[in-house]
Backbone as CSV, one residue per row, in Angstrom:
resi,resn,N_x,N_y,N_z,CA_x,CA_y,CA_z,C_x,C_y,C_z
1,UNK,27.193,26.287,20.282,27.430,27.645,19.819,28.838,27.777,19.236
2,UNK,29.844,27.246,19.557,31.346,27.013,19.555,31.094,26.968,18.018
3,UNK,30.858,25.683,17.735,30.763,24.876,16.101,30.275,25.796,15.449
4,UNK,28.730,26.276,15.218,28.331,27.808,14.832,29.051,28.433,14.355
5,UNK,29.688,29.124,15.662,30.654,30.681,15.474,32.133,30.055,14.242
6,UNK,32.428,28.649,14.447,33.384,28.608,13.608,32.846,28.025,12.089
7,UNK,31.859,27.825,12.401,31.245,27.392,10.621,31.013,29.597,9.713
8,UNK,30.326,29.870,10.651,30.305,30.986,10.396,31.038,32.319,10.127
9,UNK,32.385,31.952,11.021,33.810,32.971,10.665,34.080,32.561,9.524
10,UNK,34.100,31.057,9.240,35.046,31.035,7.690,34.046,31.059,6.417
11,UNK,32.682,31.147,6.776,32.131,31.657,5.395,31.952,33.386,5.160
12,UNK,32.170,34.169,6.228,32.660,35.532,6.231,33.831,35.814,6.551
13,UNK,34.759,35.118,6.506,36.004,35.324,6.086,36.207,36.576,4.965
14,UNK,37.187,37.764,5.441,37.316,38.668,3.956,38.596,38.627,3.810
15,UNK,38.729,38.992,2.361,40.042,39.182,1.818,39.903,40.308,1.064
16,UNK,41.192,40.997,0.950,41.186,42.447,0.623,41.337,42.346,-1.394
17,UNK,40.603,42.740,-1.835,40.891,42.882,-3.266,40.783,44.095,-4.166
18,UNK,41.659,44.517,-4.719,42.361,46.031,-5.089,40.985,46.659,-5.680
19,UNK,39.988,46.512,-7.130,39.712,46.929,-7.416,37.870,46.653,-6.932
20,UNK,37.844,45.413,-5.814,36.700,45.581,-5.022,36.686,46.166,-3.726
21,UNK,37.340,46.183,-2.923,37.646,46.517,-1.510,37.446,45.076,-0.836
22,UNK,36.589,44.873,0.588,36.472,43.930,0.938,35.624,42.595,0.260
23,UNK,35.991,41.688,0.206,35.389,40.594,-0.338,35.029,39.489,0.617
24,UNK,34.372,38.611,0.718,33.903,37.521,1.672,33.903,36.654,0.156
25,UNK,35.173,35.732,-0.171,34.739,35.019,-1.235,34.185,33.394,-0.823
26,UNK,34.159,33.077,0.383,33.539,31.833,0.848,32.379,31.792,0.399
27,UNK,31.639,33.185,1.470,30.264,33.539,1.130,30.118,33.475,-0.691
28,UNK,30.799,34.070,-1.439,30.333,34.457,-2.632,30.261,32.830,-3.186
29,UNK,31.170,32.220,-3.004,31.188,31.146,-3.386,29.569,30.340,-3.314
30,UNK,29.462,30.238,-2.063,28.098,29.482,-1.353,27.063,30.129,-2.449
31,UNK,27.050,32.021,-2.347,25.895,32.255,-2.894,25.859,32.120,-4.589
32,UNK,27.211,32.027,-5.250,27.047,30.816,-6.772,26.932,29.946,-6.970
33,UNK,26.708,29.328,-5.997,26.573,27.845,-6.211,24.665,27.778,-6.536
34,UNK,24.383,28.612,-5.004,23.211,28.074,-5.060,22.521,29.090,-6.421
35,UNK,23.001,30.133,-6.548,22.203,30.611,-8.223,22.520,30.052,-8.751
36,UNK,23.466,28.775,-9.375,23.572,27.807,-10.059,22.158,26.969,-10.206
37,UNK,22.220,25.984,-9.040,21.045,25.510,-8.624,20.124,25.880,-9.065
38,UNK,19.416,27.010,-8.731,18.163,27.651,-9.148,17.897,27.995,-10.656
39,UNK,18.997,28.371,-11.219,19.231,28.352,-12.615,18.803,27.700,-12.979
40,UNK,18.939,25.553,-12.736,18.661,24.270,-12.864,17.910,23.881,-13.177
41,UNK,16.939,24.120,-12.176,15.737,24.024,-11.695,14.219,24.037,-12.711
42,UNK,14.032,23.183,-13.566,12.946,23.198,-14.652,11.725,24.147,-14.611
43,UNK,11.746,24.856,-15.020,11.047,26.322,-15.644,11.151,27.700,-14.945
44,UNK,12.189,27.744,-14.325,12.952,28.837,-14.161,13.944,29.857,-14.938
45,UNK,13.078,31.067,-14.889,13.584,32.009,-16.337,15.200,32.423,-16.063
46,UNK,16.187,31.885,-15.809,17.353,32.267,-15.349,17.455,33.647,-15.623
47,UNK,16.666,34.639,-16.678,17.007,36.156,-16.717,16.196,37.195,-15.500
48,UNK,15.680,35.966,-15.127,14.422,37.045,-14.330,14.482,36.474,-13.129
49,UNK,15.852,36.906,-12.052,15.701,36.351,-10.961,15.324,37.277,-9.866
50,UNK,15.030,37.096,-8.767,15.134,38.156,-7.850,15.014,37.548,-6.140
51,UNK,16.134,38.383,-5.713,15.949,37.722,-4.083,15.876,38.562,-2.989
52,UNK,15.697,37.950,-2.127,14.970,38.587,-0.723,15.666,38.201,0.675
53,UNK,16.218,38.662,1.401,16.849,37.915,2.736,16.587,38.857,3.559
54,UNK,16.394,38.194,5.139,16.139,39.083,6.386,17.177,38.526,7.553
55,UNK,17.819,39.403,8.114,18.947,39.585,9.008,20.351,39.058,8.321
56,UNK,20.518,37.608,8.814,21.815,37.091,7.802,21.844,36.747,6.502
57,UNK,20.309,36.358,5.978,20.225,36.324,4.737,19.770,37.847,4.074
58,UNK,19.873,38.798,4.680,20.220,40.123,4.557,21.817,40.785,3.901
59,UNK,22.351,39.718,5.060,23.917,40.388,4.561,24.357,39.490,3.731
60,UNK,23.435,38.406,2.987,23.473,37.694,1.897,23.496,38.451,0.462
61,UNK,22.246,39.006,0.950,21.437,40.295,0.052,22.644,40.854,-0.848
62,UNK,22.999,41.698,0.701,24.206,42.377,0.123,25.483,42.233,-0.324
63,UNK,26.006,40.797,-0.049,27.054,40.240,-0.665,27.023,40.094,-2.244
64,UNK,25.448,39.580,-2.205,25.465,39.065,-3.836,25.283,40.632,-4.502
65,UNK,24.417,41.608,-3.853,24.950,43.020,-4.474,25.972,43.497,-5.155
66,UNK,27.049,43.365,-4.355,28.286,43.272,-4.535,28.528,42.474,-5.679
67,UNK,28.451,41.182,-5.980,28.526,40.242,-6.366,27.577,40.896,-8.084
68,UNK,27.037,41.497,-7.978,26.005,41.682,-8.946,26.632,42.936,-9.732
69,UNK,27.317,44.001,-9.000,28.266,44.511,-9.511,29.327,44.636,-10.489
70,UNK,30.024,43.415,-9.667,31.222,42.605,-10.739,30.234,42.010,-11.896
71,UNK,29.391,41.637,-12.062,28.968,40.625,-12.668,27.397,40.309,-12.771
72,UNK,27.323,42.178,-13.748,25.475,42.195,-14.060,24.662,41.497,-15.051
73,UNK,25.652,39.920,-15.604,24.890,39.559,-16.455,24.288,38.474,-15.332
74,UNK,24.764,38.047,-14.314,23.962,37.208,-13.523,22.566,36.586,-13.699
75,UNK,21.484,37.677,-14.010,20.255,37.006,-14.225,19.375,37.849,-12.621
76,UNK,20.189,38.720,-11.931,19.871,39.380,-10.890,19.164,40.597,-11.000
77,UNK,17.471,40.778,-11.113,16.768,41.945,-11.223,16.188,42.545,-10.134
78,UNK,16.437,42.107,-9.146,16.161,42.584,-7.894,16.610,41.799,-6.769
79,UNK,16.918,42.765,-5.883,17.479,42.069,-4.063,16.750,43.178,-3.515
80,UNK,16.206,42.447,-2.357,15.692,43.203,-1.102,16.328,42.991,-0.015
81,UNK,16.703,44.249,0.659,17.170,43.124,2.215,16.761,43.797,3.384
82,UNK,16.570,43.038,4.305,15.830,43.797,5.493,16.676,43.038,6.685
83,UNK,16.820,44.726,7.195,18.357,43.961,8.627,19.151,43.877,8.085
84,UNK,19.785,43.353,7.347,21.176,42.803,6.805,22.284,43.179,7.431
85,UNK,22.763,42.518,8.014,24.005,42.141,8.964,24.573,42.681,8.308
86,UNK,25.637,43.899,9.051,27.209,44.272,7.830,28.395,44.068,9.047
């Protein structure tokens, strides 16, 4: 549980940024990478994405929300989230 709790503080790690408020950029990081990936991925419409998370991949949801904010050319047409950890 130890290892866990510390893999997990530093990918929700926040840092304060003026014209977002709180940021978790570990997390944001992780979750561009993997829309990278999927982007990749042979016959995947990169304009027509959409995602779904329940509890921590909830407060995934809502990171990349955030994330979708800054930055609505993403390819992001829908998030669902159910639970989502804040």
């Amino acid at each position: 549980r130890t290892k866990y709790n510390k893999s997990r503080n530093k990918v929700f790690e926040t840092k304060e940024n003026s014209g977002d408020g709180v940021i978790r950029p570990n997390l944001q990081n992780k979750i561009s990478a993997a829309l990278e990936a999927i982007k990749g991925v042979p016959g995947v419409d990169s304009n027509r994405l959409a995602a779904m998370g329940w509890c921590l991949g909830g407060h995934c949801i809502l990171e990349m929300s955030r994330m979708n904010n800054i930055n609505p050319n993403n390819g992001m047409n829908a998030m669902i989230t159910f639970h989502g950890v804040f």
